[in-house]
C-alpha positions as CSV (number, residue, x, y, z in Angstrom):
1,X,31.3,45.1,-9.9
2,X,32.5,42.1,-11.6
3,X,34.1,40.6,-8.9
4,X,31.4,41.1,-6.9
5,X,28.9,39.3,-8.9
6,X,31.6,36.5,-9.4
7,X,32.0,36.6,-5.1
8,X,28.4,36.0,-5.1
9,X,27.9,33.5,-7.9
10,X,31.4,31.3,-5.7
11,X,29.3,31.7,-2.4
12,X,25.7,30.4,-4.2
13,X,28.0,27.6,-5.7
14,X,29.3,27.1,-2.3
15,X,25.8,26.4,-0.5
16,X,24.4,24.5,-3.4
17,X,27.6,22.1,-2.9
18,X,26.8,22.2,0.8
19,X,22.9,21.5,0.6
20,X,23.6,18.9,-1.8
21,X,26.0,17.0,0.6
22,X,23.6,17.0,3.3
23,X,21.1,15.7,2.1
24,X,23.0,12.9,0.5
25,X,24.6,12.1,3.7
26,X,21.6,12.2,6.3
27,X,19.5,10.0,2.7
28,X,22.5,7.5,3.1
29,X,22.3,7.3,7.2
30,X,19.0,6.7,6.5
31,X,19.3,4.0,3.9
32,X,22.4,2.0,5.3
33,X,20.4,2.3,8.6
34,X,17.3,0.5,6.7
35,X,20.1,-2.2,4.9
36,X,22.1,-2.9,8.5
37,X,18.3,-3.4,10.2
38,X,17.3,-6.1,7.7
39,X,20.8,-7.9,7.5
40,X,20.4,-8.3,10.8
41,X,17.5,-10.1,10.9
42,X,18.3,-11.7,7.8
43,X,21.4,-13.6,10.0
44,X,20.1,-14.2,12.7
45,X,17.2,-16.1,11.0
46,X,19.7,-18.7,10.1
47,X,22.0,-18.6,13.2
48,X,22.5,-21.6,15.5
49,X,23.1,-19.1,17.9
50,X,24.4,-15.1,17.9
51,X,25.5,-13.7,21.5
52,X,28.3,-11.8,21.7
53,X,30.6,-12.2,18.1
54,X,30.7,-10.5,15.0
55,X,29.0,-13.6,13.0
56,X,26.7,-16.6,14.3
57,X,28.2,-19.3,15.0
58,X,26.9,-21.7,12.7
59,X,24.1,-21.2,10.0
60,X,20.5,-22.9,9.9
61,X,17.7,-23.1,8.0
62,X,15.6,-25.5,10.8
63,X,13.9,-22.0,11.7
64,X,11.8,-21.2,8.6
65,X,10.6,-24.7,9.2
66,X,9.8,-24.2,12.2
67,X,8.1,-21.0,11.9
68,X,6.0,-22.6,8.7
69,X,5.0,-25.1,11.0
70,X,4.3,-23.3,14.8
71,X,2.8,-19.9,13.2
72,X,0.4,-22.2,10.6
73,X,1.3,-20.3,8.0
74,X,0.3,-21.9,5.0
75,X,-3.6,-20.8,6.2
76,X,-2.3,-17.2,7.4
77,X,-0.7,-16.4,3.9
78,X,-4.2,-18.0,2.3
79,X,-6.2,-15.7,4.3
80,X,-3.9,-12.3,4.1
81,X,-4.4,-13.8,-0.4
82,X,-8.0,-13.8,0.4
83,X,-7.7,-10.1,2.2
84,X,-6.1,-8.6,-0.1
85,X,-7.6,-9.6,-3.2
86,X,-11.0,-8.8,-1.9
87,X,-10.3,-5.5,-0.3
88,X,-8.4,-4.5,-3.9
89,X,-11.9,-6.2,-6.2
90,X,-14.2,-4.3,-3.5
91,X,-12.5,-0.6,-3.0
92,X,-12.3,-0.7,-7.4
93,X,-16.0,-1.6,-7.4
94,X,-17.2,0.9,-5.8
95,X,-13.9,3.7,-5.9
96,X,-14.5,4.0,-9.9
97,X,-17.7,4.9,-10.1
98,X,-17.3,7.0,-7.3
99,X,-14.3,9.0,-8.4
100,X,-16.2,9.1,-11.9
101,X,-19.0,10.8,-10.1
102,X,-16.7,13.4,-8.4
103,X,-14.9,14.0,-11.2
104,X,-17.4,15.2,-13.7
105,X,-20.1,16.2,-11.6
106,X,-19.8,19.7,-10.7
107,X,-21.8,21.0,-7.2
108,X,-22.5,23.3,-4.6
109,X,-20.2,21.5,-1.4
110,X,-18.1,19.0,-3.7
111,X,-15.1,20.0,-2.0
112,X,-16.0,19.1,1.5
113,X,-17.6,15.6,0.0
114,X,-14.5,15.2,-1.5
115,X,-13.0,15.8,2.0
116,X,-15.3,13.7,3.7
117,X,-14.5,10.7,1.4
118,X,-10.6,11.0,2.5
119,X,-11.3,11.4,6.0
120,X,-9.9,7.9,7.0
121,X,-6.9,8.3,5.5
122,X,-6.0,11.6,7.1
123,X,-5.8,10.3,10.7
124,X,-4.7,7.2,12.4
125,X,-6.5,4.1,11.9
126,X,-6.7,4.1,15.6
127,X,-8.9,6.8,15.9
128,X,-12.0,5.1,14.1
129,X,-10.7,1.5,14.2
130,X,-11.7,1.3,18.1
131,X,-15.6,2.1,17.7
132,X,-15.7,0.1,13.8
133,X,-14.6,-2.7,15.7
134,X,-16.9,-2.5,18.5
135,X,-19.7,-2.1,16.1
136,X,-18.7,-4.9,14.3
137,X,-18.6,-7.1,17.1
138,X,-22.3,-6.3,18.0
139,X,-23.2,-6.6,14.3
140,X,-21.4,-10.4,14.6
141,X,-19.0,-9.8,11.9
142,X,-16.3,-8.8,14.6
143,X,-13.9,-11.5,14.4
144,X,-14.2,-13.1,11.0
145,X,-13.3,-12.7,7.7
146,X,-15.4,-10.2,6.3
147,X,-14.8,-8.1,9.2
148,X,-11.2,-7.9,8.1
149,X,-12.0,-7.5,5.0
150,X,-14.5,-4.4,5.6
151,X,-12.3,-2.8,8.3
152,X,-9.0,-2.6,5.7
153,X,-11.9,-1.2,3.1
154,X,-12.4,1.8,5.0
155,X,-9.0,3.6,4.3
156,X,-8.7,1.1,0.8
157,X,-11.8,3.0,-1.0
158,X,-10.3,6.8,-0.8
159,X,-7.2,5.5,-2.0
160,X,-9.1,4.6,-5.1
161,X,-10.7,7.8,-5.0
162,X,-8.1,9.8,-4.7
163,X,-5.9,8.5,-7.2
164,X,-8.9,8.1,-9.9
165,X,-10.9,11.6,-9.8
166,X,-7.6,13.6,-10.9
167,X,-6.7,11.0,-13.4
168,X,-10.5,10.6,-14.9
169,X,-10.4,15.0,-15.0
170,X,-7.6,14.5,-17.4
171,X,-9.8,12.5,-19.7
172,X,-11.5,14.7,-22.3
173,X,-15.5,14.6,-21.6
174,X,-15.8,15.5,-25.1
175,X,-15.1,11.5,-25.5
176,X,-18.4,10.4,-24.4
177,X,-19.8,13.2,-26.9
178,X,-18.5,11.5,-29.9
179,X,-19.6,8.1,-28.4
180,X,-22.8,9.0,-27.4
181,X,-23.5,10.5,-31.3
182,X,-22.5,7.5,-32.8
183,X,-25.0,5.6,-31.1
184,X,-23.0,4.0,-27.9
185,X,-25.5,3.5,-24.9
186,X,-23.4,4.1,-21.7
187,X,-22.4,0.6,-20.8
188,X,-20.8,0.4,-24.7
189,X,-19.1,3.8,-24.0
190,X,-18.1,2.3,-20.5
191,X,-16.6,-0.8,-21.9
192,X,-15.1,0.6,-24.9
193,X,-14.0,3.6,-24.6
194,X,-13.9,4.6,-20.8
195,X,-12.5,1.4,-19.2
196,X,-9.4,1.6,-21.2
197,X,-8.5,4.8,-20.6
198,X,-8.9,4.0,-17.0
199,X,-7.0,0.9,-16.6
200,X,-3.7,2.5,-15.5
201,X,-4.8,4.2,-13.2
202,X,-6.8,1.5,-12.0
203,X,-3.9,-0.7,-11.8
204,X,-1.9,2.4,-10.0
205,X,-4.8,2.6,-7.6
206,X,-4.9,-1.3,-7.3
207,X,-0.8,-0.9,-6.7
208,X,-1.5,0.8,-3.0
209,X,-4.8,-0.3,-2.1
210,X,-2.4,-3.9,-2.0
211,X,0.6,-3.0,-0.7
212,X,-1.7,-0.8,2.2
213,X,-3.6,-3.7,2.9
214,X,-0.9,-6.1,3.5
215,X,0.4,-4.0,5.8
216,X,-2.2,-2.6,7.4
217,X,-1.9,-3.5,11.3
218,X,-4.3,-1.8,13.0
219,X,-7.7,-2.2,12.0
220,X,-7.0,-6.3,10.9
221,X,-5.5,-6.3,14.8
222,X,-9.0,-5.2,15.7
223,X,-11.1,-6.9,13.7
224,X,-9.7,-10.4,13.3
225,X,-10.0,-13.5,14.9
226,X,-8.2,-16.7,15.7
227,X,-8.9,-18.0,11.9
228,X,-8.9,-14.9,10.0
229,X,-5.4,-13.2,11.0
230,X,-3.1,-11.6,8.4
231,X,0.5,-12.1,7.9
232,X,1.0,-9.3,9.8
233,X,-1.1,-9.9,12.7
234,X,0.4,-13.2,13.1
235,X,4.0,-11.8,13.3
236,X,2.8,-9.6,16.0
237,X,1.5,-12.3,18.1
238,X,4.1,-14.0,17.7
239,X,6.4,-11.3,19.0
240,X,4.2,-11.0,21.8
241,X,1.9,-13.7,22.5
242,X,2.8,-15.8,25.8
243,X,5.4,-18.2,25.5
244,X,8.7,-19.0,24.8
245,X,9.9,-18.6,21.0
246,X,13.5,-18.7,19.8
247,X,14.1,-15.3,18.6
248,X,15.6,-17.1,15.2
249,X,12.0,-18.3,14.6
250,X,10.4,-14.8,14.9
251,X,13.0,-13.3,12.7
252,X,12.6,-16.1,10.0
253,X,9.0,-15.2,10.4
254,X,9.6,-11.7,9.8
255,X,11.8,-12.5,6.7
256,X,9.2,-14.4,5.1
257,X,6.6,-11.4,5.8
258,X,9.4,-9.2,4.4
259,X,9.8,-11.4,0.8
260,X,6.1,-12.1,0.7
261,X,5.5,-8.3,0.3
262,X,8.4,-7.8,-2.1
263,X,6.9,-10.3,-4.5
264,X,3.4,-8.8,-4.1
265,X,4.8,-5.6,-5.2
266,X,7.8,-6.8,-7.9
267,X,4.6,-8.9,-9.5
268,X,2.2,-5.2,-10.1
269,X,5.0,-3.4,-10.3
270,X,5.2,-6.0,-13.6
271,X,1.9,-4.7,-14.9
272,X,1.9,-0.7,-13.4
273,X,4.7,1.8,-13.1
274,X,3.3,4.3,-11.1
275,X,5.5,7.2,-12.5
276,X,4.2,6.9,-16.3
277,X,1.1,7.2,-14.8
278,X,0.5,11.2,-16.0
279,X,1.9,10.0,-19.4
280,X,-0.7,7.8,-20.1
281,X,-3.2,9.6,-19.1
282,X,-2.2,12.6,-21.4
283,X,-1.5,10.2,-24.5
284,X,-4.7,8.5,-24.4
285,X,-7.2,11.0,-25.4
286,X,-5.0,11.7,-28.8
287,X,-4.7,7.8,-29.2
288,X,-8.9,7.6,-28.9
């Protein structure tokens, strides 16, 4: 009986070791995969030239210059600032209140509101992002900048949503009880006592509505014009615009759009870490 348990204790060790292995070696495919991918367009964004050998032949920075200057960057990375920080204002206007609304209100259907709301980020962009642009176009915001920036609100605000209406359940409602017996009208309780318990998990909201938006493709690719293309956007015209482009340029291009987002994300990363978000969240209602 004993050995039998011990036989089938070796062989659970044995598939544990097994499970273990594989998934650490398909994870580092995966990864070195991502790393050889981005060295290579790392190199050959400062290569004289690359055809055939193991290294360039010579290295180069004349390409980030000359991607800065052919692309017109400087007003691309303005407008993808503009973008962004709108879109991120805009979906935590109105994605607060909302998500307050859905969170403590209790009704007959609130599930499938709740469903409705996060509609646009369960299926492709491309799906809606056809008709919202022709509608915009008739409504003569296709094409400019606040087209962009209400085409990337659409999947922006139930990213807000979704993240806020579990973290504002965790609040205790007993909070705006006490404040409301000691004489607070609601926007004193909002100020004081509601908006700090919501700031991480407005900052975690804020955190992907950015990092979404500065990669969002599709709906900027529809909705933008000559003067009020993103980063993104302009890489892919670039790629495939007519013409004839050094490859070196595109991938110094691609570089840049590569750092630009890493920054974005090191600096709120600075201010947010999404995984103490539940923490927080638990630890404020004892702290009030």
């Amino acid at each position: 009986m004993a050995s039998t348990s011990a036989s089938t204790h070796g062989s659970a060790q044995r598939w544990a070791w097994l499970w273990r292995t594989t998934v650490w070696t398909v994870m580092g495919f995966f990864l070195l995969n991502i790393v050889f991918m981005i060295l290579t367009v790392l190199v050959n964004s400062t290569a004289t030239r690359w055809f055939g050998t193991l290294l360039p032949e010579a290295f180069t920075l004349k390409w980030y210059g000359w991607a800065w200057n052919e692309f017109q960057l400087a007003h691309i990375l303005l407008v993808t600032l503009e973008v962004v920080f709108a879109v991120v204002v805009l979906a935590l206007l109105l994605g607060v209140p909302a998500a307050y609304a859905l969170a403590r209100a209790n009704f007959p259907g609130k599930r499938g509101v709740l469903l409705l709301v996060l509609i646009p980020m369960l299926v492709p962009p491309v799906t809606y992002g056809i008709p919202m642009a022709t509608a915009f176009y008739q409504a003569g915001v296709g094409g400019t900048l606040a087209g962009v920036i209400l085409s990337n609100l659409v999947p922006a605000l139930p990213f807000v949503i979704l993240v806020m209406v579990p973290f504002i359940e965790q609040l205790d409602p007993s909070l705006e009880s006490a404040a409301r017996i000691f004489g607070a009208s609601t926007a004193q309780y909002f100020r004081h006592v509601l908006m700090p318990l919501l700031v991480p998990g407005m900052l975690a909201a804020a955190l992907l509505v950015m990092v979404r938006t500065i990669g969002m493709f599709e709906l900027t690719f529809f909705t933008a014009g000559p003067s009020s293309q993103t980063l993104v956007v302009a890489l892919y015209y670039g790629v495939f615009s007519t013409g004839v482009r050094p490859p070196q340029a595109i991938d110094a291009m691609a570089v840049m759009y590569m750092a630009i987002t890493l920054v974005f994300v090191l600096i709120a990363l600075r201010f947010v870490s999404p995984t103490q978000l539940v923490s927080r969240v638990k630890e404020a209602p004892r702290e009030a």
